[in-house]
C-alpha positions as CSV (number, residue, x, y, z in Angstrom):
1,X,20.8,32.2,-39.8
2,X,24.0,32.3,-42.2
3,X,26.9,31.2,-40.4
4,X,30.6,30.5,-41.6
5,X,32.7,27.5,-40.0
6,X,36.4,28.0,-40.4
7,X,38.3,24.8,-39.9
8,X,42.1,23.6,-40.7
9,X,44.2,25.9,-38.1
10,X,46.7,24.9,-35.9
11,X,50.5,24.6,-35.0
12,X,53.0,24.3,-37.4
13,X,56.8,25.0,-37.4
14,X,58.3,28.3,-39.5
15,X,58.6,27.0,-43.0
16,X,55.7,24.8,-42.8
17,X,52.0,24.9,-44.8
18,X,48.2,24.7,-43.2
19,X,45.1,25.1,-45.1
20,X,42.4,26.8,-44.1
21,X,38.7,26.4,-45.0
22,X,35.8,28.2,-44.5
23,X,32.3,26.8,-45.3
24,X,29.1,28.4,-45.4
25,X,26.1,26.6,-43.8
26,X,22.1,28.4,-44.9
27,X,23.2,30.2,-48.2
28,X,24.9,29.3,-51.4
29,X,27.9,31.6,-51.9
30,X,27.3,33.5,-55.5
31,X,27.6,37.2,-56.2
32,X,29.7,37.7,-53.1
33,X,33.0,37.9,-51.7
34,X,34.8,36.1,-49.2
35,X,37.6,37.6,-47.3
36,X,40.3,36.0,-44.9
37,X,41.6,38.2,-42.0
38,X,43.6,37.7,-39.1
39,X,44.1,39.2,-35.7
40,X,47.1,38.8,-33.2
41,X,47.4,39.2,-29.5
42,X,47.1,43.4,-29.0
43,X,46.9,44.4,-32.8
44,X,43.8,44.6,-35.2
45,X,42.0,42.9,-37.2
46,X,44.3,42.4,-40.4
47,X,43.4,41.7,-43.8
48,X,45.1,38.5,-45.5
49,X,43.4,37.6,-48.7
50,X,40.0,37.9,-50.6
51,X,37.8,36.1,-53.5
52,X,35.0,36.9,-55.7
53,X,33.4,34.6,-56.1
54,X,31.3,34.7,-59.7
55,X,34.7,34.7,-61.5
56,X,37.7,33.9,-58.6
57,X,39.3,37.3,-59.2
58,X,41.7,37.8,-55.9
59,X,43.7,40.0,-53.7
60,X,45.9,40.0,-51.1
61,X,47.9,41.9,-49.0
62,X,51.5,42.3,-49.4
63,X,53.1,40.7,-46.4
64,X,51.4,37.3,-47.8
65,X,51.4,37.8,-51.5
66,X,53.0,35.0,-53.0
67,X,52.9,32.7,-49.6
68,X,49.2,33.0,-49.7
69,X,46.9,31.4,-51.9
70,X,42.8,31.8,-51.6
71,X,40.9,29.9,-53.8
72,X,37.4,28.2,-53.7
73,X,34.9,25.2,-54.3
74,X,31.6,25.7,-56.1
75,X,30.7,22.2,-55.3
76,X,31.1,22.5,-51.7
77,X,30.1,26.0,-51.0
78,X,33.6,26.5,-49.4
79,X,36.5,28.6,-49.7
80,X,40.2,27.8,-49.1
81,X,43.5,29.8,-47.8
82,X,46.4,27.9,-48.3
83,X,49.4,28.7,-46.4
84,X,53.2,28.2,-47.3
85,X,56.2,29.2,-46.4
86,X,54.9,30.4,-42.9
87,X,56.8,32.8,-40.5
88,X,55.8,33.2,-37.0
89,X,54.7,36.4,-37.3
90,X,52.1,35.0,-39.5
91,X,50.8,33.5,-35.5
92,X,47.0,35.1,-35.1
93,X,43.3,33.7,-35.2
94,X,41.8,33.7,-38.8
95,X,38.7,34.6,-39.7
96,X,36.8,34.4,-42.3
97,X,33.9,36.4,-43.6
98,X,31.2,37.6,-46.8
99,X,31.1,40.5,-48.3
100,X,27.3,39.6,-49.7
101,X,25.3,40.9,-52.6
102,X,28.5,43.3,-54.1
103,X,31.4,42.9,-57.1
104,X,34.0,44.3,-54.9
105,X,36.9,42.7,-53.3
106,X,36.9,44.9,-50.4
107,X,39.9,44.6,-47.9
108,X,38.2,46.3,-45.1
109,X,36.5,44.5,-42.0
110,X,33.7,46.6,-41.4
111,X,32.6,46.5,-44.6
112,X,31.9,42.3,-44.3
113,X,28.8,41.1,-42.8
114,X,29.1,37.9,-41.9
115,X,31.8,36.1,-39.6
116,X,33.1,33.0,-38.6
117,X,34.2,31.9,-35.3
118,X,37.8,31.7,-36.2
119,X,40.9,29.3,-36.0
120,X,44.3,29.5,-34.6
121,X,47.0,29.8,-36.3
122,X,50.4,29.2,-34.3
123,X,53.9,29.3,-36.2
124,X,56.9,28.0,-33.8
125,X,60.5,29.5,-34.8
């Protein structure tokens, strides 16, 4: 069974930088996408950021555009979301999750099928 191991969360004060990483254990990423998404206490599950991965094209939503950077390793099967300039209403669990088999760089949960566990994210004012 595929699964996705996030890893790299934690607490950090506003201003500050984390990197995340999210590595895929039973399948070699390829014509995919990997997407990064958060969720805070009593909202939804928000998109952040997402990769294809056969040629690294990107997107990302607005509130982190230029903060935000996803990227990824072919070597070690991983992706990265590295995190600057953090506010603390960036505070959530991330997860991260493939989009497999599809060209798209989709920004909508349900259309993912594969999740991590997720990691906190905690940004002190």
């Amino acid at each position: 069974q595929v699964q996705l191991v996030e890893s790299g969360g934690g607490l950090v004060q506003a201003g500050g930088s984390l990197r995340l990483s999210c590595a895929a254990s039973k399948r070699t990423f390829s014509n995919d996408a990997v997407g990064w998404f958060r969720q805070a206490p009593g909202k939804g599950r928000e998109f952040v950021a997402a990769i294809r991965w056969r040629d690294a094209s990107t997107n990302y939503a607005g509130s982190v555009k230029g903060r935000f950077t996803i990227s990824r390793d072919n070597d070690k099967n991983t992706v990265y979301l590295q995190m600057t300039s953090l506010k603390p209403e960036d505070t959530a669990v991330y997860y991260c999750a493939a989009d497999w088999n599809t060209q798209a760089i989709r920004s909508i949960p349900s259309r993912y099928d594969t999740w991590g566990q997720g990691t906190q994210v905690t940004v002190s004012s």
